[in-house]
N, C-alpha and C positions, 0 to 999 in steps of 0.2 A: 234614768234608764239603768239599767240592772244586765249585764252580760252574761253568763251562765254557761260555761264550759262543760263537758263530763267527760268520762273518761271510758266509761261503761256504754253501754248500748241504751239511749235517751230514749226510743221509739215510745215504750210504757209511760216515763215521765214527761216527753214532750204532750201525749195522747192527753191523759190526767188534765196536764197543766191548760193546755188550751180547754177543758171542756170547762174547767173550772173559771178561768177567766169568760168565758162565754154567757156563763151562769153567772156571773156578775160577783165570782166569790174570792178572784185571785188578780194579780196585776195582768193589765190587757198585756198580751202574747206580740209583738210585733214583730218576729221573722224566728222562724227556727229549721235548722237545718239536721237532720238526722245522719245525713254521709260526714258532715264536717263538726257534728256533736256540737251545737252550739244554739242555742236558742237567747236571744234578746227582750224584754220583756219591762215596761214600766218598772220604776222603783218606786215602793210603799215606803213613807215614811211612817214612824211608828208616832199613833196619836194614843193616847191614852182617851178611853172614857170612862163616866162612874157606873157604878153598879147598876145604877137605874133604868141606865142606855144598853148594858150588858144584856138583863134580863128581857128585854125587846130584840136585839140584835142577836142573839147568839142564837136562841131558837128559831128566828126566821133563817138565819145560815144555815142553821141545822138543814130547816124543811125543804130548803132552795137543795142541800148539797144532798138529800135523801131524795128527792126528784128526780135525779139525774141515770143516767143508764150507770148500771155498772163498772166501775172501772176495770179495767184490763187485769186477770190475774196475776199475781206478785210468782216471779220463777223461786225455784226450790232453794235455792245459796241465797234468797235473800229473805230474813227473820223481820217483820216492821211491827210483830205484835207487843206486849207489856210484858210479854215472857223475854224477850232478848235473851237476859242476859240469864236466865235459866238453862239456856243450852250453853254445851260445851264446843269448842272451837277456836278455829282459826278467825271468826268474826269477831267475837267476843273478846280474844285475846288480841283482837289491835285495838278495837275499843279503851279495853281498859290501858292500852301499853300509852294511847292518845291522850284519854285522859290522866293521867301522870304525868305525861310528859307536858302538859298545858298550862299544868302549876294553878288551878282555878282555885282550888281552896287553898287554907293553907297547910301547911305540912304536915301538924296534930288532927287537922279536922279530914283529909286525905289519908291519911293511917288510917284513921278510926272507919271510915269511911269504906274503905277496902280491908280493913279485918272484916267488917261486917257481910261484906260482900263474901271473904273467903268463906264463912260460915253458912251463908246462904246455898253457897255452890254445894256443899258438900252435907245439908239437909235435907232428911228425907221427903219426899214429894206434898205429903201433906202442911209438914212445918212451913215445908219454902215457899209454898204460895203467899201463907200471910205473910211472911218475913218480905217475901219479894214487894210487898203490896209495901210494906213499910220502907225497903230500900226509895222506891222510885219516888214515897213521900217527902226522905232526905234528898236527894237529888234535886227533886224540882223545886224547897223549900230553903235551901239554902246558897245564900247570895249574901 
């Protein structure tokens, strides 16, 4: 079991979450309360499978999660696209102030990491796409 607190207004993510569970794509939903922000919900362990099972599995998810009605629009204060961190702000900047303060990398590879970053911000719109394409390559590739 898996508890799930929020702090923000759930109604969007509870909607999401239960449609996805329903659709066979997400852990079953067992109680959630939108007045008391709380929704309870199976816990997934995480199974690894090989590639072979991927290439079967991930296009059927796809097709199952491209089935489904549309989810509920995303309100204006919240950014969930690949751009993030292309925009300026107050989201961005607790972002990065969280990851710093998390100590994931280590401290040469977390410099390098946000120089790059500072250079992205402040490249002009064409550069920074690719560049952006190349940050979120770092990010998700190093562990």
């Amino acid at each position: 079991m898996k508890i799930i607190m929020r702090t923000d207004d759930p109604t969007r993510h509870f909607t999401c979450m239960k449609a996805a569970a329903e659709a066979g794509l997400a852990p079953r939903v067992w109680y959630t309360s939108i007045e008391d922000r709380i929704a309870i919900t199976d816990f997934v362990e995480a199974a690894p499978f090989p590639v072979t099972d991927a290439l079967v599995r991930i296009p059927a998810a796809l097709r199952t999660l491209h089935a489904l009605p549309p989810f509920p629009g995303v309100p204006n204060h919240i950014d969930t696209s690949c751009m993030f961190l292309m925009h300026q702000g107050t989201a961005v900047d607790g972002f990065i102030q969280r990851f710093q303060a998390a100590n994931i990398l280590p401290e040469d590879e977390s410099q390098d990491l946000l120089a790059r970053y500072a250079q992205l911000a402040t490249a002009p719109a064409r550069v920074a796409v690719r560049e952006h394409c190349y940050f979120l390559q770092m990010c998700r590739f190093r562990s």
